[in-house]
N, C-alpha and C positions, 0 to 999 in steps of 0.2 A: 545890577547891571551897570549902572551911572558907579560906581565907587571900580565897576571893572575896566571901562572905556576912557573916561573923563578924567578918574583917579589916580591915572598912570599903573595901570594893571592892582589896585587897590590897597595899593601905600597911601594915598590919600583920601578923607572922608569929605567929597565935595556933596553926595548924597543930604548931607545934616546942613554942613554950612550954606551950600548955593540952594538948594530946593529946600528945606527943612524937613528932608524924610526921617521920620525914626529907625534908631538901626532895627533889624528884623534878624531874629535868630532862628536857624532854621535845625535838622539834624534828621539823620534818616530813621531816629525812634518816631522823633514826630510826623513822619513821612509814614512810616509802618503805623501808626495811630490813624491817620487820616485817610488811610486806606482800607481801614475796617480792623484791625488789631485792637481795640480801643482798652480791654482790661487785659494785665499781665502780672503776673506774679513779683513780690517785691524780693530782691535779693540786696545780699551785701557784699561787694566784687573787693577782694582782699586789697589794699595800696590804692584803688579807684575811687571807693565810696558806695553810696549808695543808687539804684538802679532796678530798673524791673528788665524781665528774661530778653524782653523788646527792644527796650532802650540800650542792653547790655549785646545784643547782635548788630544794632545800628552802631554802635560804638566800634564794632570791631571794623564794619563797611568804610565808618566813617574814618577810621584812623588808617587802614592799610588802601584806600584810595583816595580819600579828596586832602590830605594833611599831604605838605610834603615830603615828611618823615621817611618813609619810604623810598624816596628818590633820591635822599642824598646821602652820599659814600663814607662823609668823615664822623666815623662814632663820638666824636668831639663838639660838632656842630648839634649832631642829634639830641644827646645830654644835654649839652646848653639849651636849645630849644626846649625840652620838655622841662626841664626844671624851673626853665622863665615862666613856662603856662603854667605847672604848679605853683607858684610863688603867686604868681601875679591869681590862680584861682583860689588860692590860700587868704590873701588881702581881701579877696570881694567879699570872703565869709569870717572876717576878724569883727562887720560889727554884728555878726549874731551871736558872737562869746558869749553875753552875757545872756541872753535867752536860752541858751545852751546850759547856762550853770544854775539858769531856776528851774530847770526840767526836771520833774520828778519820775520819771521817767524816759532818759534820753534817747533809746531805742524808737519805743512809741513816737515820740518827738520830732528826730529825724524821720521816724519815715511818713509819720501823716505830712510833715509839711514838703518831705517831698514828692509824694504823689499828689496833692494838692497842685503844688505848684507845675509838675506836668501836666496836671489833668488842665488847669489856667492855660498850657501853652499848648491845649489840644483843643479845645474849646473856647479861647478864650473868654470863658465864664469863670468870676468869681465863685469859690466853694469856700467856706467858712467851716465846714464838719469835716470827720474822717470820713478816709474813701473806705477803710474797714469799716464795712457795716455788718452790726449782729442780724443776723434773718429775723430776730423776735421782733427787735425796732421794727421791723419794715412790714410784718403782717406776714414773716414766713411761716416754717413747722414751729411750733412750740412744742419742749420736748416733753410738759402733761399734757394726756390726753384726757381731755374734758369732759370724755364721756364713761373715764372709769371713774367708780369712785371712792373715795378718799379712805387710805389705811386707817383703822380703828384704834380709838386714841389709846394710850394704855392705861391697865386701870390702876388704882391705889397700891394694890398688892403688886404688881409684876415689879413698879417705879420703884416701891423700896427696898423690895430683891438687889436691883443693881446699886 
């Protein structure tokens, strides 16, 4: 509100400089999370990146009303605009390259640390583990049942048949 009033409709960040507010990022995934949507399925949105079902509907809210993409006529300005945000969200993640290139697995990688890091901007609590969790970690079903019991070992003769 002070970088919308004070900042000359928020060209300027008097917010950090004159008060020292941190900036606050907000978005209508994290609006739908804090309204009770809290888990969502992880997807990967072709040319976007990665995103879960929630984040991936706030996204559309978010870009065909509060950007103002939408509003303005010359397909020229639009381009320029969105290639600057690409570019310039392209630099933000040039220094996780290299975390990127010791991933042995870079699917898993990208996605725990992006639901991790939603899950921080929903909670903000620090998570250190994946947000996939096996049900057996947690005390779910195990898929032996403990009260049958165990196939009979084979004997000498069957072993040297095969």
């Amino acid at each position: 509100m002070i970088n919308s009033t004070i900042g000359v409709v928020g060209i300027f960040d008097v917010a950090d400089k004159r008060f020292s507010l941190p900036p606050h990022y907000n978005d209508l995934g994290l609006t739908f999370a804090k309204w009770g949507d809290k888990k969502s399925p992880y997807i990967v949105i072709p040319f976007l990146g990665p995103s879960t079902i929630r984040d991936g509907m706030g996204m559309v809210f978010d870009y065909t009303v509060f950007t103002p993409y939408p509003y303005l006529f010359s397909d020229g300005i639009i381009y320029a605009l969105a290639g600057l945000r690409y570019v310039d969200l392209r630099s933000q993640l040039l220094e996780n390259e290299r975390l990127m290139e010791q991933a042995l697995d870079k699917y898993a990688f990208i996605r725990d640390a992006y639901l991790q890091h939603r899950q921080f901007r929903i909670t903000g609590e620090q998570d250190n583990g994946s947000l996939y969790v096996d049900e057996n970690e947690e005390g779910g079903e195990d898929y032996i049942d403990d009260e049958e019991e165990p196939a009979p070992a084979a004997s000498k003769k069957e072993s040297k048949k095969k």
